[in-house]
C-alpha positions in Angstrom: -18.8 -19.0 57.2 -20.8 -19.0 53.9 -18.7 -17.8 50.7 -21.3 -15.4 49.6 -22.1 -12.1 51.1 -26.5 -12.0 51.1 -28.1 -8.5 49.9 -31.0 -7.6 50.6 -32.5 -8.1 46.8 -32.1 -11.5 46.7 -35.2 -13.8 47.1 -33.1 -16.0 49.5 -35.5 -18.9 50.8 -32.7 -20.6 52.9 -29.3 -19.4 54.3 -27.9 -22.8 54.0 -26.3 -23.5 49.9 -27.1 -26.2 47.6 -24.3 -28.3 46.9 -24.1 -30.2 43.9 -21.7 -32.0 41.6 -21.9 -31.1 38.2 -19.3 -32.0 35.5 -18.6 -28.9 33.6 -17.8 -29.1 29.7 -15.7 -25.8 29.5 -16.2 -24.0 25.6 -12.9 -24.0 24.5 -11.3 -20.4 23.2 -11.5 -21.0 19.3 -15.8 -21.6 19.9 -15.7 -18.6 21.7 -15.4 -19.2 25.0 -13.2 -18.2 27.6 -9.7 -17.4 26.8 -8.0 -17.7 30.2 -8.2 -20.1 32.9 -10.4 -20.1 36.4 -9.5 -21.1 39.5 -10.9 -21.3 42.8 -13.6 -18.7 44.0 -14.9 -18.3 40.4 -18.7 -17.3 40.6 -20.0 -17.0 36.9 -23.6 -16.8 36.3 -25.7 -20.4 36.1 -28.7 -19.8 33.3 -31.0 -22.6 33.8 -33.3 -21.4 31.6 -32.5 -20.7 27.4 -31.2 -18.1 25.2 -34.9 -16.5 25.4 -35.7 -17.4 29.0 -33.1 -17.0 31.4 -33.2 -18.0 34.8 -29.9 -16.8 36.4 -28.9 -18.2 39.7 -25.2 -17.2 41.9 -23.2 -20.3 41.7 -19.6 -20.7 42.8 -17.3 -23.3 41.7 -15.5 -25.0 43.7 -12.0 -25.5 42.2 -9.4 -27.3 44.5 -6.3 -25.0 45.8 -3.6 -24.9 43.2 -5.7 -26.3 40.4 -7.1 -24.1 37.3 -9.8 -24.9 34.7 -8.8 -24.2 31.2 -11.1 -23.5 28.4 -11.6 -27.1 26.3 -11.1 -29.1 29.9 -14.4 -31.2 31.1 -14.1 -31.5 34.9 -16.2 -33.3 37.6 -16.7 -30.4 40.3 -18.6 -29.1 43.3 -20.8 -26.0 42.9 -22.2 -24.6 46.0 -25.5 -22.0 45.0 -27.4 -19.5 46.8 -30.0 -21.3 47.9 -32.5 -18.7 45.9 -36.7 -19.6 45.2 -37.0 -21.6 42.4 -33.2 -23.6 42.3 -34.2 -27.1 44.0 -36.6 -27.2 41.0 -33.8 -26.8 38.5 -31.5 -29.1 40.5 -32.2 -32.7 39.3 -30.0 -35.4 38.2 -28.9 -34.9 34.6 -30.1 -31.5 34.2 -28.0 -29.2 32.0 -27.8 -25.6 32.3 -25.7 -22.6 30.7 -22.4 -21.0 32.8 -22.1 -17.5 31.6 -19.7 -14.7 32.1 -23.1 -11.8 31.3 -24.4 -13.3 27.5 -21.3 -15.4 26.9 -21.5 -19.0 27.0 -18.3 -20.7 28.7 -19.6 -23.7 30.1 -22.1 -26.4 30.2 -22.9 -28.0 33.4 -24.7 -31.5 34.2 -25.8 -32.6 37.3 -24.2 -35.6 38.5 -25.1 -35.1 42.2 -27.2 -33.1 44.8 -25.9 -33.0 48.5 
């Protein structure tokens, strides 16, 4: 059973996710960034584009039972996205985009892997 529930708006070009290992460099709270922890089911908002040119994609973040991210950490972890048009072109090794929570920066992710 797939983790995300599909609407009828989204430009879905393939039921089955992208998976990808990204290692995430969490903004710590003093730079503005998040100022409690996530765990696991957190689905923030995956900007591959810039502050001008967004390019928002549904991405969760696959944080192992019991575990929790805290803002200033730099983790190594799964993301599994919609597989929306346009992603797989975003998705290469070494790519960086922006995790927001709406125009707030809280992470930046790399790709380290693509499954």
């Amino acid at each position: 059973m797939s983790a995300f529930a599909f609407t009828d708006n989204l430009d879905i070009v393939n039921p089955t996710p992208i998976k990808v290992l990204a290692r995430l460099e969490v903004v710590a709270t003093e730079i503005g960034g998040r100022v409690s922890p996530f765990t696991k089911g957190f689905r923030p908002n995956h900007n591959f584009g810039n502050d001008e040119d967004r390019f928002f994609f549904i991405g969760q973040i696959e944080v192992p039972e019991n575990e929790w991210v805290y803002p200033g950490d730099t983790k190594d972890l799964p993301i599994t996205f919609l597989n929306a048009r346009g992603l797989a072109d975003f998705l290469t090794l070494g790519r960086k985009w922006r995790v927001q929570e709406g125009p707030k920066l809280i992470a930046v992710g790399t790709v380290l892997s693509i499954e």
